[in-house]
VOGU-3710 file (C-alpha; in Angstrom, 3 decimals, decimal comma):
1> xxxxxxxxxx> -16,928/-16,607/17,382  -16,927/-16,890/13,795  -16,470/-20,717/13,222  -15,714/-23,306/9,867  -19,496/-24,296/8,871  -20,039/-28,373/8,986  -21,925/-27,732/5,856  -19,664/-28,054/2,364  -21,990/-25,190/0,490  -20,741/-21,725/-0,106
11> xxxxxxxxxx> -20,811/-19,356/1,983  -22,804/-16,247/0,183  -23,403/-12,718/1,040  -23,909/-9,221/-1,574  -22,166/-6,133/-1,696  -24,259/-3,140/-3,198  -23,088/-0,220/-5,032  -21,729/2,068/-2,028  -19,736/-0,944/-0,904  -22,331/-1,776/2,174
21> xxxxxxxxxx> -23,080/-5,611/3,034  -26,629/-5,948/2,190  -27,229/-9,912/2,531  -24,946/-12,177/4,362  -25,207/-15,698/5,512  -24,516/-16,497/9,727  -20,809/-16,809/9,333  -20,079/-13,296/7,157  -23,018/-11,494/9,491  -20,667/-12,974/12,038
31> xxxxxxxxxx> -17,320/-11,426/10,974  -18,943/-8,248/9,943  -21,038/-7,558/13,737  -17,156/-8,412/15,073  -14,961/-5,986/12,673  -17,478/-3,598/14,322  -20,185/-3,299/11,419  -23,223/-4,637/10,522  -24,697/-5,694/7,914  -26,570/-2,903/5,793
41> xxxxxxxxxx> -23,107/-1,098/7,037  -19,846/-1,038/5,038  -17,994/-4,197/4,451  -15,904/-3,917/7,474  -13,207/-6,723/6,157  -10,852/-4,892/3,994  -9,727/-7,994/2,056  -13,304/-9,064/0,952  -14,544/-5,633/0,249  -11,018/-4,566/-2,090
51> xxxxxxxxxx> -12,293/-8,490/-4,030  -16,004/-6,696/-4,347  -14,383/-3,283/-5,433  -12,397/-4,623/-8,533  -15,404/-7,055/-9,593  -17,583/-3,959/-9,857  -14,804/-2,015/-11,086  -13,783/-4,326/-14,143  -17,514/-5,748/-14,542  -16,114/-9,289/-14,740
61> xxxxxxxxxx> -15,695/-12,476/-11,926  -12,922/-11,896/-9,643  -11,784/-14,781/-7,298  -8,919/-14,523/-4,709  -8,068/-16,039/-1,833  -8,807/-13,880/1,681  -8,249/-13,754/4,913  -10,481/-11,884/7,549  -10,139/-11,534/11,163  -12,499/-12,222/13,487
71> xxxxxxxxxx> -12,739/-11,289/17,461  -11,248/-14,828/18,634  -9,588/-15,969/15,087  -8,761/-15,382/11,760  -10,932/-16,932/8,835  -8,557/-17,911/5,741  -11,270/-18,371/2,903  -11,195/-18,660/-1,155  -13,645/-15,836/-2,397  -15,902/-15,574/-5,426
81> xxxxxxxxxx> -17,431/-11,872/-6,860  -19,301/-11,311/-9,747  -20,402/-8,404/-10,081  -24,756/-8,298/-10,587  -25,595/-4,919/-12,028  -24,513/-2,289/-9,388  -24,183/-5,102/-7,067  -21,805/-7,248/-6,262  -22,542/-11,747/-5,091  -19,806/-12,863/-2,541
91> xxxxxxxxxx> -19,538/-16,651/-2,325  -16,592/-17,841/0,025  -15,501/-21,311/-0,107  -12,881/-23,416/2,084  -13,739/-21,640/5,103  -11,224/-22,265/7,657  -10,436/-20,509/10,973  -7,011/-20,407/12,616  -5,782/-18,615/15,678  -5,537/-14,917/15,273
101> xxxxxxxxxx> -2,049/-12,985/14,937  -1,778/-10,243/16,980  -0,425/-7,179/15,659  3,094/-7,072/16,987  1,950/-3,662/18,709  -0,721/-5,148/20,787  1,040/-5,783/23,546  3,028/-3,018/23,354  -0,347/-0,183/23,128  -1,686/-2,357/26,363
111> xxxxxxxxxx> 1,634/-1,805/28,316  2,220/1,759/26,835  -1,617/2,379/28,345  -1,038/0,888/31,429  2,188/2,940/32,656  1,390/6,333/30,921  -2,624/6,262/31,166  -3,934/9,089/28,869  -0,449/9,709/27,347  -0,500/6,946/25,144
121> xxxxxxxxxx> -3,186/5,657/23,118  -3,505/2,513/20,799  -4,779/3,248/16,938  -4,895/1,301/13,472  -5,674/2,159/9,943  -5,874/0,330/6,846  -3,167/0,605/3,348  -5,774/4,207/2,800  -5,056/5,574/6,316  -8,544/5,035/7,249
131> xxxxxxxxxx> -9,054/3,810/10,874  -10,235/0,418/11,354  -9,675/0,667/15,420  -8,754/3,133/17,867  -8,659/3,119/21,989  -11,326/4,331/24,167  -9,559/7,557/25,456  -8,365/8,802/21,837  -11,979/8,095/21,073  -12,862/10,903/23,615
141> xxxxxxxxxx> -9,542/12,771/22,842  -11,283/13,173/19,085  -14,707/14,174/21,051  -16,257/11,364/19,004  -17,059/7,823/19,352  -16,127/4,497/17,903  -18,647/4,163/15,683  -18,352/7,505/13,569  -14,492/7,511/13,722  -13,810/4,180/12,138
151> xxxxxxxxxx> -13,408/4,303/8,195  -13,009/7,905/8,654  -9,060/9,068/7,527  -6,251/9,540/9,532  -6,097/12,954/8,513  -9,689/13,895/9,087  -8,561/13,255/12,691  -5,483/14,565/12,929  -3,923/17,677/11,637  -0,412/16,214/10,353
161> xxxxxxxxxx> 2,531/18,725/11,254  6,393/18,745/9,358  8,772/18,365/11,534  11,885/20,466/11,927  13,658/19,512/8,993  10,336/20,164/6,918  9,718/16,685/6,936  6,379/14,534/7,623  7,679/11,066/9,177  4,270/9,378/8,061
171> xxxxxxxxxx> 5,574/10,177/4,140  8,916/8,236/4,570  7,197/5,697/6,223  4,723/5,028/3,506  7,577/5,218/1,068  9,003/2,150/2,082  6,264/0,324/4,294  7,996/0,887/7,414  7,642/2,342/11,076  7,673/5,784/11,796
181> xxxxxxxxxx> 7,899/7,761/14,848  7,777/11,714/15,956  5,333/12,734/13,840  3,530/15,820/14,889  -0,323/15,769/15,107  -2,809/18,042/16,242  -5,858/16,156/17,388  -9,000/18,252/15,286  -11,804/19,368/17,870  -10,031/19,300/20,763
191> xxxxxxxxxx> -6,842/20,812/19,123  -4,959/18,735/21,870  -0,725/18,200/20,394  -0,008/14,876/19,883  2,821/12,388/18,548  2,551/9,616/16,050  4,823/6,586/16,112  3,331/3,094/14,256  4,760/-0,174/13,124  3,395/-1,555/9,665
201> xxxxxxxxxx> 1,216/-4,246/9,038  0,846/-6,593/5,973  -1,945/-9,191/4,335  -1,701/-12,636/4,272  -0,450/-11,704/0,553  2,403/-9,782/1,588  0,738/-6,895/0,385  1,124/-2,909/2,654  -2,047/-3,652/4,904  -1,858/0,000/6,808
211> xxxxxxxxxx> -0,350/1,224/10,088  -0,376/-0,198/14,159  0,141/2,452/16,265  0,145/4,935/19,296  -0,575/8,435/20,255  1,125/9,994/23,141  1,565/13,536/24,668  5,108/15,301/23,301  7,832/14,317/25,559  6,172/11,012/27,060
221> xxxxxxxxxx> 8,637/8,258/26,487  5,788/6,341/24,290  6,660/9,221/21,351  10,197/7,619/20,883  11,100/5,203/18,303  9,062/2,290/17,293  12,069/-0,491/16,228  11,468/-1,900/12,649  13,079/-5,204/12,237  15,366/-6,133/14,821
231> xxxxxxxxxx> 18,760/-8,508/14,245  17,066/-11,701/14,573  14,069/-11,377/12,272  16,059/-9,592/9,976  18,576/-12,182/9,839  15,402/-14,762/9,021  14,059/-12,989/6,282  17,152/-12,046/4,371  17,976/-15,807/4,298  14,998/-17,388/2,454
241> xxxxxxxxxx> 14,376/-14,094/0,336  18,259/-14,590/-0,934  17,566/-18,001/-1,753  14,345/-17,449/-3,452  16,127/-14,991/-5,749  18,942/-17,516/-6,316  16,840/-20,408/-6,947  14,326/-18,109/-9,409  17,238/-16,720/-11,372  18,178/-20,399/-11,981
251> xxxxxxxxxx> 14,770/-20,945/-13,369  14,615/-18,517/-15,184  17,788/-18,731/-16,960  17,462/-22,587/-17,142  20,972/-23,330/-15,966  18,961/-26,668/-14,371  17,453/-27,576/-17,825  15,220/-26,769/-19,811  11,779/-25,537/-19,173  8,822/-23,962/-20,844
261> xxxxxxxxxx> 9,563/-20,165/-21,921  6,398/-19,215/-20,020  7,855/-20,542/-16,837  10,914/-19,196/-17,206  8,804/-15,952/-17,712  7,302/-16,528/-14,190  10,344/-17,282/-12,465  12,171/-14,112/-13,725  9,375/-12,121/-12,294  9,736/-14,043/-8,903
271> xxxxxxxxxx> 13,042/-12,853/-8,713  12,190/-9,233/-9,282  9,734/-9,460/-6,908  11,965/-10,701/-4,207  14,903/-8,786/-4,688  12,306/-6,055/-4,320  11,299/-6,883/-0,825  14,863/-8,054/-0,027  15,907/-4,161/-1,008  13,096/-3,370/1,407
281> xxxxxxxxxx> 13,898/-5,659/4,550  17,435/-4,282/4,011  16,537/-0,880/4,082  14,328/-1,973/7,590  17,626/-3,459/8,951  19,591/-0,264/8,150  17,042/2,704/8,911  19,767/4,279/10,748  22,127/4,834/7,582  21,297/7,464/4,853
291> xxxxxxxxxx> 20,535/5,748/1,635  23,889/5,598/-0,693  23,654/7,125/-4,261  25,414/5,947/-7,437  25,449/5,207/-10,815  22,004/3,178/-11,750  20,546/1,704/-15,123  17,294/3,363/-14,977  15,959/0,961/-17,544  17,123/-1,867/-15,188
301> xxxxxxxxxx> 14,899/-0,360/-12,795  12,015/0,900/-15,036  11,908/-2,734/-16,015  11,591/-3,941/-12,398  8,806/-1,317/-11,483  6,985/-2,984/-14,405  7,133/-6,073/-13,211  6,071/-5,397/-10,342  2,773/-3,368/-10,798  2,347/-6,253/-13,595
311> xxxxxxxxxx> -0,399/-7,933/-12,723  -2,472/-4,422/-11,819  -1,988/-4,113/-15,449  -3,334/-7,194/-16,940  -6,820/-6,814/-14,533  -7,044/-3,605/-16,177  -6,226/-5,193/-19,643  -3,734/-2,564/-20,160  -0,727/-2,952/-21,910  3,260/-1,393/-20,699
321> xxxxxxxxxx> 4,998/-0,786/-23,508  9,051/0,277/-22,629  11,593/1,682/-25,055  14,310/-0,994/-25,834  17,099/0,124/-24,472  20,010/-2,089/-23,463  21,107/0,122/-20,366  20,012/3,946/-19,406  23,025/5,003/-16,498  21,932/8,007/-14,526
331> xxxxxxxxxx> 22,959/9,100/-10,604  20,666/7,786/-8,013  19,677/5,251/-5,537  18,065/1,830/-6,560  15,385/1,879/-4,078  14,020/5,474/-4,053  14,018/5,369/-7,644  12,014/1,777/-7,848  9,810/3,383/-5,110  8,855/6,504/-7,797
341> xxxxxxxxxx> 8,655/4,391/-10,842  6,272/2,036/-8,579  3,963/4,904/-8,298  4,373/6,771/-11,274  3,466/3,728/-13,681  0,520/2,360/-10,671  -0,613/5,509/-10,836  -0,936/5,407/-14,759  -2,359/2,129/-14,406  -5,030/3,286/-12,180
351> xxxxxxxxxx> -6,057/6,568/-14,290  -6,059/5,576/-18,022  -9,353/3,745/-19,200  -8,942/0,174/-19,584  -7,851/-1,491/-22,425  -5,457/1,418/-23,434  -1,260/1,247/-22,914  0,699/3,202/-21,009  4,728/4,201/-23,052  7,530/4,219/-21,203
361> xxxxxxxxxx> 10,363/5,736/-22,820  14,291/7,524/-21,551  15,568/11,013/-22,731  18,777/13,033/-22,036  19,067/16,605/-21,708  21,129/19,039/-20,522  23,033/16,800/-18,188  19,627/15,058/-17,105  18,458/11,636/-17,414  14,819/11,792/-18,082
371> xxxxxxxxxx> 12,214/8,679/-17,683  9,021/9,508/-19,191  5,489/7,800/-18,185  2,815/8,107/-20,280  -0,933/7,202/-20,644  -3,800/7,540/-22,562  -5,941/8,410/-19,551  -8,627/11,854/-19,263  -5,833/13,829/-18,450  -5,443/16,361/-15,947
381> xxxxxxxxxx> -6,662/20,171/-15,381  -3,764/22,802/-15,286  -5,034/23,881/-12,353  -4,656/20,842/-10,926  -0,943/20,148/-11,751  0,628/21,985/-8,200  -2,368/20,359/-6,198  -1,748/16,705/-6,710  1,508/16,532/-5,804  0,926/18,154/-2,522
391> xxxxxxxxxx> 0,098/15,402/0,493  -2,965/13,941/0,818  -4,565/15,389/-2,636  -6,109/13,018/-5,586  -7,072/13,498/-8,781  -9,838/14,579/-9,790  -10,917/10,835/-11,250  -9,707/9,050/-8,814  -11,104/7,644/-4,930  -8,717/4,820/-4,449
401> xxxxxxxxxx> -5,237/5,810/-2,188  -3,917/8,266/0,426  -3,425/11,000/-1,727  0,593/10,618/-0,862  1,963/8,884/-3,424  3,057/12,399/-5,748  4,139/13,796/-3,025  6,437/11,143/-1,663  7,568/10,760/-5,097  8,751/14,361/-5,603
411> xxxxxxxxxx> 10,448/14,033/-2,278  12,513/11,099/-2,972  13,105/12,597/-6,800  14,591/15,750/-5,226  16,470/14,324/-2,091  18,499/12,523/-5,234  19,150/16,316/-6,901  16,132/15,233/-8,761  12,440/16,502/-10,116  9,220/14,919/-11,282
421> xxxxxxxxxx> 7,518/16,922/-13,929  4,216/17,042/-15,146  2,578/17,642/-18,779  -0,957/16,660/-18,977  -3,716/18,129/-21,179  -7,700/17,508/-20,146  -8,658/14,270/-22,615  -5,660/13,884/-24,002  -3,548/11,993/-21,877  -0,785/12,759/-18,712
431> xxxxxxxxx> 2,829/12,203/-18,920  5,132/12,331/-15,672  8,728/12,480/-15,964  11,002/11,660/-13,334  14,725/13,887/-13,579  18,121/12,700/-12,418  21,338/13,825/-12,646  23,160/11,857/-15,585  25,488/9,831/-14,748
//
């Protein structure tokens, strides 16, 4: 059991350039042999090992708080990286444990395995879709074992199939971080036809942590439905989101009195924030119902997005500079179109070089509404512009994501009599533009 030290001094371990644990103090050894690693093996605690990978990545101290779970517990801990060369020192300070929270499918994979044996089996992956645990018999289903599987993708494993509307359920799902079910797999090696169904799971931060879910034989009754949110919980959580808003919007407009611009800054990005997850909680509570189009203010929204890819931005000391426009009306739905801006502009952020801006700027034509997203990035290949927007494909710079986001962009874009477009020349920068009907 990985336990709180009696002795005050950091707690210090080093990260090398592949991302493998190569020193670690008791307590981190600990955690790592129990996330099923070992040290001189991948950091096998997602949270500490995304800290290492933007230290390295920006060459610069990172610090952020973490939280890592152990076999018994969960260790909530304040983490240091600075990156040494290729390498990268961890040194994790107030180290406390806490009982662990079990993924709200736990119980259900146990019961699912007890009554259907074979025909239901218990998996997890992380926010990349790489497993971090899967059950003894879809271990053997995959002819593999524990061991080689884990950190390997989801679709390494599993042939993903559309479904009869030429839909993938595991795209939706990742579109708005929620459960999924009736997605059609074909297990690779044994080519054995299999369901998907999951729940999500989130960080400590909030933040899309990856997928809890099951496998199970077409037909069994464990490849139904997983619920989302049901009445109660989503009667809790619409409550204190709808008061943070309130309270932030106060703040920000200082209807209580006056406070420092800065502040007021912070608090109107709270609000975004939260009416952002409120949108989402809703949209958990109401799977059921179709979304509903209408007029929108894109650069309402394109503002929002901003705001909340913000801080990806300033690690990358890149600057978002929007068109001023005092409204943009076009024919959509707020959420989808929030979703695509989200990716479009993260997607920027994560491809241009740092230090360089990214222009976002609103066209007509023709009876279109046209958001453009630039960057000053490498730019892409021509033969490259069909492949990246088809699922599971990067670009050819980049090693961070599923390899979904494109694709569940042009999805959404078109389900809204829509189109994302692509113009991108190699070193010279990539511009994506998202097309809706004008309003």
């Amino acid at each position: 059991m990985a336990s709180a030290p009696s002795d005050p001094k950091p707690i210090l371990g080093k990260v090398d350039g592949a991302g493998r644990l190569v020193a670690a103090d008791p307590e981190l050894e600990r955690l790592q042999v129990e996330a099923g690693s070992r040290v001189g093996a991948s950091l096998a605690l997602p949270q500490l090992a995304a800290i290492a990978r933007i230290a390295r990545r920006l060459g610069i101290p990172v610090s952020r708080r973490a939280l890592a779970a152990g076999k018994d517990q969960d260790v909530d801990m304040w983490v240091r990286a600075v990156p040494q060369g290729d390498e990268v020192a961890l040194s994790m300070e107030q180290w406390s444990a806490r009982p662990a929270s079990p993924p709200r499918l736990a119980a259900a994979v146990t019961v699912a395995d007890e009554k259907l044996g074979a025909k239901s089996l218990g998996w997890s992956v992380d926010g990349q879709l790489r497993l971090i645990s899967i059950a003894p018999k879809l271990t053997r289903l995959l002819s593999g074992n524990e061991e080689e599987l884990v950190g390997q993708p989801l679709t390494r494993l599993f042939r993903l199939e559309e479904d009869e509307s030429g839909d993938m359920p595991l795209l939706e799902a990742l579109t708005s971080r929620s459960a999924f079910s009736g997605q059609r797999a074909t297990a690779r090696g044994t080519e054995q036809d299999l369901v998907l169904s999951a729940e999500p799971s989130f960080g400590s931060d909030g933040g899309f942590a990856g997928f809890e879910g099951l496998a199970a034989e077409p037909g069994s009754s464990a490849s139904g439905p997983v619920p989302v949110v049901d009445g109660a919980i989503h009667t809790a959580l619409r409550a204190p989101l709808d008061s943070i808003v309130r309270s932030a919007e106060e703040m920000a407009q200082r209807s209580k009195g006056p406070i420092p611009g800065e502040y007021a800054s912070y608090a109107a990005d709270i609000a975004t924030a939260a009416r952002h997850l409120l949108a989402v909680v809703q949209a958990l509570g109401e799977q059921s119902k179709a979304p509903s189009a209408g007029q929108v203010d894109l650069a309402r929204l394109a503002a929002e997005a901003v705001a909340l890819v913000d801080s990806a931005a300033i690690e990358r000391e890149i600057a978002i500079a929007v068109q001023p426009v005092e409204s943009f009306p076009a024919c959509g739905e707020d959420r989808r179109i929030t979703q695509i801006l989200v990716n479009l502009i993260g997607n920027a952020i994560r491809y241009t070089r740092q230090g360089s801006a990214i222009t976002i700027s609103f066209e007509r034509s023709k009876g279109s509404a046209l958001v453009h997203v630039a960057d000053e990035g490498p730019g892409i290949d021509p033969a490259d512009h069909e492949r990246i927007f088809e699922a599971f494909q990067r670009g050819a710079n980049g090693s961070e994501g599923s390899g979904l986001g494109l694709s569940i962009a042009r999805r959404l874009a078109r389900g809204m009599g829509g189109e994302i477009r692509l113009e991108s020349v190699p070193a010279d920068g990539t511009r994506f533009t998202l097309e809706l009907p004008a309003a």
